[in-house]
C-alpha positions as a Python dict, from the first residue, in 0.01 Angstrom:
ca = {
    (1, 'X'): (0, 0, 0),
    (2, 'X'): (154, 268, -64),
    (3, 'X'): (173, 607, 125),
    (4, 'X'): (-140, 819, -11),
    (5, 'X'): (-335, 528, 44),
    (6, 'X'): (-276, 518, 385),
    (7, 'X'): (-605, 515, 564),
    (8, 'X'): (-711, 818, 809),
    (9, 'X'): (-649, 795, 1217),
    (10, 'X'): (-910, 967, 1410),
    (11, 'X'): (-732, 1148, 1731),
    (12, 'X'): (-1044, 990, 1899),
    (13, 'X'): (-908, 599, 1809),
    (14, 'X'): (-576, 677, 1949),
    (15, 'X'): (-639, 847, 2265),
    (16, 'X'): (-762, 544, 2538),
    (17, 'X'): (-1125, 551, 2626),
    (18, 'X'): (-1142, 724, 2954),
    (19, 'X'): (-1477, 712, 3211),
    (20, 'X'): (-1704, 1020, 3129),
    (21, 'X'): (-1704, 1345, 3364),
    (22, 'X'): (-1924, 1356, 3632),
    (23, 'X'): (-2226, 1565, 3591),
    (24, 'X'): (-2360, 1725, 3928),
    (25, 'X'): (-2757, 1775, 3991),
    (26, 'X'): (-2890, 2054, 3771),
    (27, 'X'): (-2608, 2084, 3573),
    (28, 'X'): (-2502, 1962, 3198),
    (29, 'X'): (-2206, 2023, 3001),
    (30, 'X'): (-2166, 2105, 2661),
    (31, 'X'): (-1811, 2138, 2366),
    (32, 'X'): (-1757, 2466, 2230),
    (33, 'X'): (-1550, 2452, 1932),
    (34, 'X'): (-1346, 2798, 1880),
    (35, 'X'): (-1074, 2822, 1641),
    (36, 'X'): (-789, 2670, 1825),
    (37, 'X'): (-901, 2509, 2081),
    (38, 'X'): (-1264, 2331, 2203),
    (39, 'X'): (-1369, 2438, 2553),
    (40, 'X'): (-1585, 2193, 2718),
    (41, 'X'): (-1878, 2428, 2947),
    (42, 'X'): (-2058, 2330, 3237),
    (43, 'X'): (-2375, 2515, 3315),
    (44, 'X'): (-2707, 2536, 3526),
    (45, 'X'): (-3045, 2618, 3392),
    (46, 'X'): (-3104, 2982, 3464),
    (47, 'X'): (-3379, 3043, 3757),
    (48, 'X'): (-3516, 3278, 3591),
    (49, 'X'): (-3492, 3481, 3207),
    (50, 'X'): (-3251, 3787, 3221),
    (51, 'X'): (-3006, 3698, 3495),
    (52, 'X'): (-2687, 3802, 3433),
    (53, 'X'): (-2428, 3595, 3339),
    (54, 'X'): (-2143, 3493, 3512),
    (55, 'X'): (-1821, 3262, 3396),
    (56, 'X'): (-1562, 3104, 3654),
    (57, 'X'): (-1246, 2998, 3588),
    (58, 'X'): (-1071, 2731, 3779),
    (59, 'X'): (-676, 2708, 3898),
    (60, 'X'): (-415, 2471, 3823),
    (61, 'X'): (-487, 2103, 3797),
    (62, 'X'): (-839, 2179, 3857),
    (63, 'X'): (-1162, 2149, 3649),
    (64, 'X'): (-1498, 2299, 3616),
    (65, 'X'): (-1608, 2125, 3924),
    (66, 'X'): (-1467, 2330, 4114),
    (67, 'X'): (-1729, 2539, 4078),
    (68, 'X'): (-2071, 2321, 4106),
    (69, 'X'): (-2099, 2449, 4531),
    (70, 'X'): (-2080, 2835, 4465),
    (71, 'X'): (-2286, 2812, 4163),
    (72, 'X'): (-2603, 2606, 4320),
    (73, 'X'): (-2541, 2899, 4574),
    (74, 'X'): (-2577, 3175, 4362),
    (75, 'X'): (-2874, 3046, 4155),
    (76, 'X'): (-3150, 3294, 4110),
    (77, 'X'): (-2830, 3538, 4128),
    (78, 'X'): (-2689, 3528, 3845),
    (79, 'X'): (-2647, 3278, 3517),
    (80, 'X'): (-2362, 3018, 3592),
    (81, 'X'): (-2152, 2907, 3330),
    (82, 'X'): (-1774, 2749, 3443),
    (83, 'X'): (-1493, 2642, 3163),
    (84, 'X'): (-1244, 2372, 3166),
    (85, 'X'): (-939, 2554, 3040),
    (86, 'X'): (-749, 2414, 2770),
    (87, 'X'): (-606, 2062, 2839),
    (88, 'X'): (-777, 2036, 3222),
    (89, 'X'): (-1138, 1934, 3255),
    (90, 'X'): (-1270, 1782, 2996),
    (91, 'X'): (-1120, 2034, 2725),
    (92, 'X'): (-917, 1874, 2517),
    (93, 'X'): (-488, 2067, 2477),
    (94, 'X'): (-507, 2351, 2219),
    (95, 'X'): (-397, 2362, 1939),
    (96, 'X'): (-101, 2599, 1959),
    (97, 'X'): (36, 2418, 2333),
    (98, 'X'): (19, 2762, 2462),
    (99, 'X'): (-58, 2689, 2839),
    (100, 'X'): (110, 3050, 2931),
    (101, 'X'): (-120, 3294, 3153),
    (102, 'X'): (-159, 3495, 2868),
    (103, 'X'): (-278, 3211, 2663),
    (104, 'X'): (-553, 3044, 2864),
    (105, 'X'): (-657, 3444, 2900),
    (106, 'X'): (-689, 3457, 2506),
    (107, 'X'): (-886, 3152, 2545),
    (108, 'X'): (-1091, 3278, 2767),
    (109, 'X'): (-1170, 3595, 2589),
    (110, 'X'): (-1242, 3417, 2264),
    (111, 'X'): (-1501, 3255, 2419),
    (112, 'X'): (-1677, 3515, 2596),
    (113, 'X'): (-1671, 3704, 2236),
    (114, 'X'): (-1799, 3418, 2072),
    (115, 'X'): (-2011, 3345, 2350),
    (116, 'X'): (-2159, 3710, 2313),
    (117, 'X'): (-2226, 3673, 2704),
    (118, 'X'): (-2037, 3971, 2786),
    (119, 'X'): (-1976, 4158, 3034),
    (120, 'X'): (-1983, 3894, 3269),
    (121, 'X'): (-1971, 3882, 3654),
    (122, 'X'): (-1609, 3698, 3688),
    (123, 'X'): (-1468, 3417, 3902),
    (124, 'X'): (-1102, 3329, 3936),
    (125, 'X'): (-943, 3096, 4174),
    (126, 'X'): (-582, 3075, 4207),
    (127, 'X'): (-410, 3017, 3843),
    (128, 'X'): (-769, 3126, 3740),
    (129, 'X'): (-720, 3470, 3951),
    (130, 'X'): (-407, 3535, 3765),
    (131, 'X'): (-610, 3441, 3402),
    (132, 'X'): (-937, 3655, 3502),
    (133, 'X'): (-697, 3945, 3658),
    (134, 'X'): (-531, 3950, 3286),
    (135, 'X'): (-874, 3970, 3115),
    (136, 'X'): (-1010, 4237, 3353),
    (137, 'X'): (-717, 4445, 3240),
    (138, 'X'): (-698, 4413, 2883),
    (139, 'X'): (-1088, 4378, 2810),
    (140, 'X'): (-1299, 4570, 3074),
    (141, 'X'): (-1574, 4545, 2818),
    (142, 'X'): (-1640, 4204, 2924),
    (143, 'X'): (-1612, 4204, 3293),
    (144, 'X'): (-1910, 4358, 3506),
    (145, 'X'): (-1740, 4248, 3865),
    (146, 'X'): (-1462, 3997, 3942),
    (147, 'X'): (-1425, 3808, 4246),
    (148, 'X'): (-1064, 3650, 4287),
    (149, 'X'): (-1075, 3377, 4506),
    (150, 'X'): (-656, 3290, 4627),
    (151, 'X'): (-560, 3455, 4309),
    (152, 'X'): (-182, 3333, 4187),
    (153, 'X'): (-35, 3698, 4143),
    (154, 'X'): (347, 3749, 4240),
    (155, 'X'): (486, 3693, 4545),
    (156, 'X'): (846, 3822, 4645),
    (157, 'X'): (879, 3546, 4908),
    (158, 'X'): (677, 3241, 4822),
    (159, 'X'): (537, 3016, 5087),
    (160, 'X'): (780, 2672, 5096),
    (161, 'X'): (454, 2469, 5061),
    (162, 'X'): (448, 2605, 4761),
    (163, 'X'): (741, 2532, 4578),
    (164, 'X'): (712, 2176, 4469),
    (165, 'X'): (412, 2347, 4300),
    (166, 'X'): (659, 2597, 4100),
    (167, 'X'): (918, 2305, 4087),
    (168, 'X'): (704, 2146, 3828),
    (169, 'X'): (750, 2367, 3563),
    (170, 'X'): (1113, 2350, 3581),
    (171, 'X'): (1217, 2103, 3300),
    (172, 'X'): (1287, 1762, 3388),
    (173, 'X'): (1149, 1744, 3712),
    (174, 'X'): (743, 1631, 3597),
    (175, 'X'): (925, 1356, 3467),
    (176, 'X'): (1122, 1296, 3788),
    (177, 'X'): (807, 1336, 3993),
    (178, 'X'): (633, 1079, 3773),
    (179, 'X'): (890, 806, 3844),
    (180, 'X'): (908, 886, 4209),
    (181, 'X'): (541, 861, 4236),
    (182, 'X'): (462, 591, 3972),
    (183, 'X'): (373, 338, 4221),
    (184, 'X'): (127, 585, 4435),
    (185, 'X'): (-272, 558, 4406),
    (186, 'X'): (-520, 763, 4312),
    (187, 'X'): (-649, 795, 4682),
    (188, 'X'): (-277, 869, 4800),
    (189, 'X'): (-238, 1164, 4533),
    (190, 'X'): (-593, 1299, 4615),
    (191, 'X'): (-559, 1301, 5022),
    (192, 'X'): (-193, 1501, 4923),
    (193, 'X'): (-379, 1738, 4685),
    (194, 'X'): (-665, 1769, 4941),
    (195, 'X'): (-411, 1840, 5262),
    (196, 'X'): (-240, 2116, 5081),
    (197, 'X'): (-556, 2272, 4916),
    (198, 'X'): (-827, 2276, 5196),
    (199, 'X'): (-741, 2431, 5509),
    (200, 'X'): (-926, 2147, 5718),
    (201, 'X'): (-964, 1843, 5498),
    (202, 'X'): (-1175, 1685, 5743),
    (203, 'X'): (-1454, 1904, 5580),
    (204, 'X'): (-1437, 1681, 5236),
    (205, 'X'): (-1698, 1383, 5274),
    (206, 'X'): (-1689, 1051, 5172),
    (207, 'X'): (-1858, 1074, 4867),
    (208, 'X'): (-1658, 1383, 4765),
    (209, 'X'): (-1337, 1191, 4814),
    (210, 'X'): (-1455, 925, 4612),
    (211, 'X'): (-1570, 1139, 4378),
    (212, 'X'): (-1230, 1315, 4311),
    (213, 'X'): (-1049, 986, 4310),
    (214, 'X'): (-1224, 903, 4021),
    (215, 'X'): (-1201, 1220, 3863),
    (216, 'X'): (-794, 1179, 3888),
    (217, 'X'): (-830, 826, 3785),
    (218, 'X'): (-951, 942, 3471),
    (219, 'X'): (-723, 1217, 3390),
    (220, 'X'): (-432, 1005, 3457),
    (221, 'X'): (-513, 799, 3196),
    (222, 'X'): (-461, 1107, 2918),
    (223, 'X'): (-170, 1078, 2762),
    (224, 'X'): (-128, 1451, 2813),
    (225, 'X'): (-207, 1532, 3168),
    (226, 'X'): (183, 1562, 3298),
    (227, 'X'): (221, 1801, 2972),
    (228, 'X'): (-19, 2014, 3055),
    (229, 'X'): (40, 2026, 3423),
    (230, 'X'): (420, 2113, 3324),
    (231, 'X'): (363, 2382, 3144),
    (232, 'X'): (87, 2589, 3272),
    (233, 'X'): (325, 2546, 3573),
    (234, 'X'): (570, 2693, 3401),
    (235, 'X'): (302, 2969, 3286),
    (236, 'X'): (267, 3073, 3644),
    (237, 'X'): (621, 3096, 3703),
    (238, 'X'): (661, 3263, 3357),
    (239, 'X'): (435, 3530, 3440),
    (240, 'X'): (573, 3632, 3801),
    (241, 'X'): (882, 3779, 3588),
    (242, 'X'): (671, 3984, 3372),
    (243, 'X'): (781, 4357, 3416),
    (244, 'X'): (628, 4655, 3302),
    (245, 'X'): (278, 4697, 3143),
    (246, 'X'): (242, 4325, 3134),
    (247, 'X'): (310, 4220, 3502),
    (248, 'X'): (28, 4049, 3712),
    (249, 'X'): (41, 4340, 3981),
    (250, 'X'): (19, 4646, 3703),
    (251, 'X'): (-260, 4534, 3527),
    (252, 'X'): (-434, 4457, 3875),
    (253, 'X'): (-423, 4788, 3897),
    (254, 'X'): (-579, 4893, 3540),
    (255, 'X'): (-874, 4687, 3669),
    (256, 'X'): (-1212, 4894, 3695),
    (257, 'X'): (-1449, 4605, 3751),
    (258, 'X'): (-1558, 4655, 4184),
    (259, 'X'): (-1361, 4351, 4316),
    (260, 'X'): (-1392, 4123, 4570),
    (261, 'X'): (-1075, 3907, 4713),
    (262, 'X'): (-1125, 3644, 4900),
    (263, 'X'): (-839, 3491, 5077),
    (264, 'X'): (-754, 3190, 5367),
    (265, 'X'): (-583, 3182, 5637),
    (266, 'X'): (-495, 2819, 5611),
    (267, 'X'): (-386, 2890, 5260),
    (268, 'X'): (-94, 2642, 5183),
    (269, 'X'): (-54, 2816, 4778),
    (270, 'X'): (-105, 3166, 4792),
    (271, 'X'): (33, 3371, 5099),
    (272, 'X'): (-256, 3496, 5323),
    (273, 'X'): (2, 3835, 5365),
    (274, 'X'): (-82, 3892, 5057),
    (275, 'X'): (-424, 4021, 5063),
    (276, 'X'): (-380, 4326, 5209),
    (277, 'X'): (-133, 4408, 4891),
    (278, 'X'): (-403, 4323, 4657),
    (279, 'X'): (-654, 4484, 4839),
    (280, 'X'): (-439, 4827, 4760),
    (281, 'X'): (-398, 4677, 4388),
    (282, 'X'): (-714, 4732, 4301),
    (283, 'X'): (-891, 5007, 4241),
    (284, 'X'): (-1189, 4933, 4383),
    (285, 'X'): (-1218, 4604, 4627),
    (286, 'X'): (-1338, 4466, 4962),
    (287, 'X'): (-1179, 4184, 5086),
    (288, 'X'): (-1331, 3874, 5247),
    (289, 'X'): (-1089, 3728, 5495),
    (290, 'X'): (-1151, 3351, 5550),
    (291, 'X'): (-910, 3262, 5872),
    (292, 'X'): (-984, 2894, 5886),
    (293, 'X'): (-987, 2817, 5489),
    (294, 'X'): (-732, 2674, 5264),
    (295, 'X'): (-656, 2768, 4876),
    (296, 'X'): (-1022, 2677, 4765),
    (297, 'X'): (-1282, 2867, 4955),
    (298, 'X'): (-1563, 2877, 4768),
    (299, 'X'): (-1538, 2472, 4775),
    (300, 'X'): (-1496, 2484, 5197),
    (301, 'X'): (-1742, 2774, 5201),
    (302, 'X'): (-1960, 2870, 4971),
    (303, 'X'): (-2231, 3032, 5140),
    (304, 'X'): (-1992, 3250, 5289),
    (305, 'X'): (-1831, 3311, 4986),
    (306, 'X'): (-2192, 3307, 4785),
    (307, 'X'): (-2311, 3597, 5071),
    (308, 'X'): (-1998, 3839, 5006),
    (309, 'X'): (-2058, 3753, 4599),
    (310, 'X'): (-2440, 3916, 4638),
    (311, 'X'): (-2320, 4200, 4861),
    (312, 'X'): (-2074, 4268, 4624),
    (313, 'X'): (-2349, 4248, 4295),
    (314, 'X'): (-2550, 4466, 4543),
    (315, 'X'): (-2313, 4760, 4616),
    (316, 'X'): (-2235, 4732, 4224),
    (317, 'X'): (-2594, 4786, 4147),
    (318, 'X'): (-2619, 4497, 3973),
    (319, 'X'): (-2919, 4325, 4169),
    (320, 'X'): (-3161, 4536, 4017),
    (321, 'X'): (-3550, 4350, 4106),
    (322, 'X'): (-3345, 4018, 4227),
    (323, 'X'): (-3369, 4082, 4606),
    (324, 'X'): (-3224, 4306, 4853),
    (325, 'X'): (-2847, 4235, 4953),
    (326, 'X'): (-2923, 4051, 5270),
    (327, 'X'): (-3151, 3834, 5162),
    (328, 'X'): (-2907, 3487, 5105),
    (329, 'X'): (-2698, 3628, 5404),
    (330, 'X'): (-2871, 3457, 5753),
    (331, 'X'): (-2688, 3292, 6077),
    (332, 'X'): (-2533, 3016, 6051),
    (333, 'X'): (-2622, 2698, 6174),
    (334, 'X'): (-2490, 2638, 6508),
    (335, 'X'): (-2433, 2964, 6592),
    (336, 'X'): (-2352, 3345, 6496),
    (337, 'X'): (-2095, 3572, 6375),
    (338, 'X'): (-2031, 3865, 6176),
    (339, 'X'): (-1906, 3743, 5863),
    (340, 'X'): (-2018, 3804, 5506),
    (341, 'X'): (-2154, 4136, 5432),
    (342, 'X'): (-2066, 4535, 5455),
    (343, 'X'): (-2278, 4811, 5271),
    (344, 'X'): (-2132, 5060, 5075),
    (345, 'X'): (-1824, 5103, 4818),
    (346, 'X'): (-1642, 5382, 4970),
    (347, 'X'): (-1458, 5304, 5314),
    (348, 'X'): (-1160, 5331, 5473),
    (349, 'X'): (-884, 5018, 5447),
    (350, 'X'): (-952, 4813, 5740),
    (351, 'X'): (-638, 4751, 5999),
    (352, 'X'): (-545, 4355, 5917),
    (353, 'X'): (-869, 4177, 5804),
    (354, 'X'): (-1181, 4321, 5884),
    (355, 'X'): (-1072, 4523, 6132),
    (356, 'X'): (-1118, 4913, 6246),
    (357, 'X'): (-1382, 4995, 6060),
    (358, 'X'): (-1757, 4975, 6201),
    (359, 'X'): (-1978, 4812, 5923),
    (360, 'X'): (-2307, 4636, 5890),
    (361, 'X'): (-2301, 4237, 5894),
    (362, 'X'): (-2504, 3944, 5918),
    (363, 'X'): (-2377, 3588, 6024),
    (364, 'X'): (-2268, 3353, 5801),
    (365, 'X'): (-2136, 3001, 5812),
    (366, 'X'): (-1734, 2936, 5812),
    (367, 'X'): (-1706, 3252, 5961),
    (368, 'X'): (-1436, 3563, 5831),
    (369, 'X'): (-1445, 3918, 5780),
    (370, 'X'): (-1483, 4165, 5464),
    (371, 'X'): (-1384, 4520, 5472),
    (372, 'X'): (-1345, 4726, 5204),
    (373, 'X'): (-1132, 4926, 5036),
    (374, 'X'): (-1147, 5186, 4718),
    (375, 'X'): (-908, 5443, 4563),
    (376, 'X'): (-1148, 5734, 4714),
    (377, 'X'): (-1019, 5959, 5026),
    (378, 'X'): (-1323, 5973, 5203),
    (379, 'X'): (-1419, 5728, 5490),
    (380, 'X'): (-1716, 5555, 5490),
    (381, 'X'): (-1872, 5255, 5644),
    (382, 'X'): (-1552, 5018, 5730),
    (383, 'X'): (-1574, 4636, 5808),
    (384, 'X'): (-1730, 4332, 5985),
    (385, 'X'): (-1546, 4138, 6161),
    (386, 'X'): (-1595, 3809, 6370),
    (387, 'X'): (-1651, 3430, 6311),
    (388, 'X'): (-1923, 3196, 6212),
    (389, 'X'): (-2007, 2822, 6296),
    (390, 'X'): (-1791, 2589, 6080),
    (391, 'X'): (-2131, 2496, 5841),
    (392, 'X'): (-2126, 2173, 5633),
    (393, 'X'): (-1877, 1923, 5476),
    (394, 'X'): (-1805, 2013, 5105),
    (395, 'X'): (-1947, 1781, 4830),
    (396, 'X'): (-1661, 1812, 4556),
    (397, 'X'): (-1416, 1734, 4394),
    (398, 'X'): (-1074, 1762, 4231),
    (399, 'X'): (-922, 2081, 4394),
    (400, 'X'): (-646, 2248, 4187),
    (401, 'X'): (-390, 2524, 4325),
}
């Protein structure tokens, strides 16, 4: 036979046949095929016709599930949609292997303007915070608010939990790592990723575990998970030496979008002394200070988290008819505290988290503080501060970093 008569290969027959995604309770997933690359979306039914929408955008070695908590939470709130970025998830690599910051930021972009969805109400968590930070800056068109949950911006003295983390992107060592570990299981590698991403892992249930077990049991079996891992990895690191116009922390500052950061005190990834820096980074933010949470809040919390996102949509005017700001925010179960909400856009910085400032708030579960903080002189109404009961055990999934 000779070579033109070769017969065609599907990438579909080569690739082994791998156990489908899980699919959470109201939600379905769908491919979008953009030129480069084919995003796979997961999405609830809207509550209700003309919510606005919302997109969130998961960290490293995450996926879309990361998301299913905080976006049962905030039904009837906005319009949840949450992308698996390029090669995580189930979204296949793109086409160009271009797993820098700056790339899975193009990808997200393309999709909102295909999407026609913008401006959107935005959610970053950790290498997600660094994308959604990127896309704030360079296309405030499509971004209504953004809500940066551990965001991965620079740090001049990175936590030592941390580095194996940055480690990976430095050539050679993935494939070091994967010998070393070759022999571990699934359930070993999960109860590592879960004790350095949750501040109390104790909080993940049995069925969650199991859950995420299978989850990595499936994406170990792509021939290109260690790839990808490697070099979005080396994205991160990549874009911590960015300079000038392009670095993390000067286009955190071009943002106009109101902002809310929330950050944990448990955080293993992303330095908890770092929030106060961000909360001067941007222009205009409040900060939700989460003392006994790890890298993924919004998995370990999400009403909390879910109560600061609708006080945040409030003071943004972006409730409109919806409900009035307090409405999601009531005590928590087992007892009381002043987490989750503070009226009013223009306030002083608070002294540490939450403190200094005296600000309306209603108990929520998990506990924490928000103050904010804007670029205006002027004091206003300052912060909550105080501490919830610890509220449920989390029902998902494979946490990334």
């Amino acid at each position: 036979m000779s070579s033109t008569e070769l017969p065609s290969v599907s990438a579909a027959s080569v690739l082994p046949k791998v156990a489908p995604v899980r699919v959470g309770e109201g939600e379905r997933l769908r491919s979008v095929g953009l030129p480069g690359i084919t995003l796979t979306v997961r999405s609830r039914a809207a509550v209700r016709e003309g919510l606005p929408p919302a997109l969130y955008v998961h960290g490293l070695g995450g996926s879309s599930q990361n998301w299913s908590q905080l976006m049962a939470e905030l039904d009837g709130l906005v319009d949840s949609e949450a992308l698996d970025l390029p090669g995580f998830g189930d979204s296949p690599p793109p086409d160009d292997g271009d797993y820098s910051v700056t790339g899975h930021a193009r990808a997200v972009i393309r999709y909102l303007d295909a999407a026609g969805r913008g401006p959107v109400h935005l959610f970053g968590n950790s290498l997600g915070g660094a994308i959604t930070t990127r896309v704030a800056a360079v296309r405030p068109d499509l971004v209504r608010t953004l809500t940066l949950i551990s965001p991965a911006l620079p740090e001049l003295r990175v936590q030592r939990s941390a580095v194996p983390t940055a480690l990976l992107g430095v050539p050679g060592i993935a494939s070091l790592f994967t010998r070393i570990s070759r022999d571990w299981t699934a359930e070993q590698r999960v109860r590592g990723v879960l004790g350095l991403c949750y501040g109390d892992p104790g909080r993940v249930t049995p069925e969650a575990f199991r859950h995420a077990v299978e989850e990595l049991e499936r994406r170990l079996q792509l021939p290109y998970f260690w790839d990808v891992m490697t070099r979005s990895s080396r994205g991160i690191v990549n874009a911590y030496t960015l300079g000038g116009q392009h670095g993390l922390w000067r286009q955190a500052e071009r943002v106009l979008a109101p902002t809310l950061l929330v950050y944990g005190g448990r955080d293993q990834l992303v330095g908890y002394r770092m929030a106060q820096r961000a909360a001067r980074a941007f222009r205009d933010s409040r900060l939700l200070s989460l003392p006994d949470a790890g890298h993924v809040a919004m998995m370990e919390y999400p009403e909390t988290v879910a109560a600061a996102v609708r006080e945040l949509l409030a003071d943004a005017g972006e409730l409109g008819e919806l409900g009035q700001p307090g409405e999601a925010a009531g005590a928590g179960a087992g007892g009381s505290g002043d987490a989750g909400a503070v009226r009013g856009r223009r306030a002083v910085e608070a002294d540490g988290f939450g403190r200094g400032g005296a600000g309306g708030a209603r108990g929520s579960r998990g506990g924490g503080s928000v103050s904010t903080v804007s670029d205006a002189d002027g004091a206003g109404a300052g912060a909550g501060s105080g501490s919830g009961a610890g509220g449920d055990g989390n029902d998902d999934t494979n946490a990334g970093s």
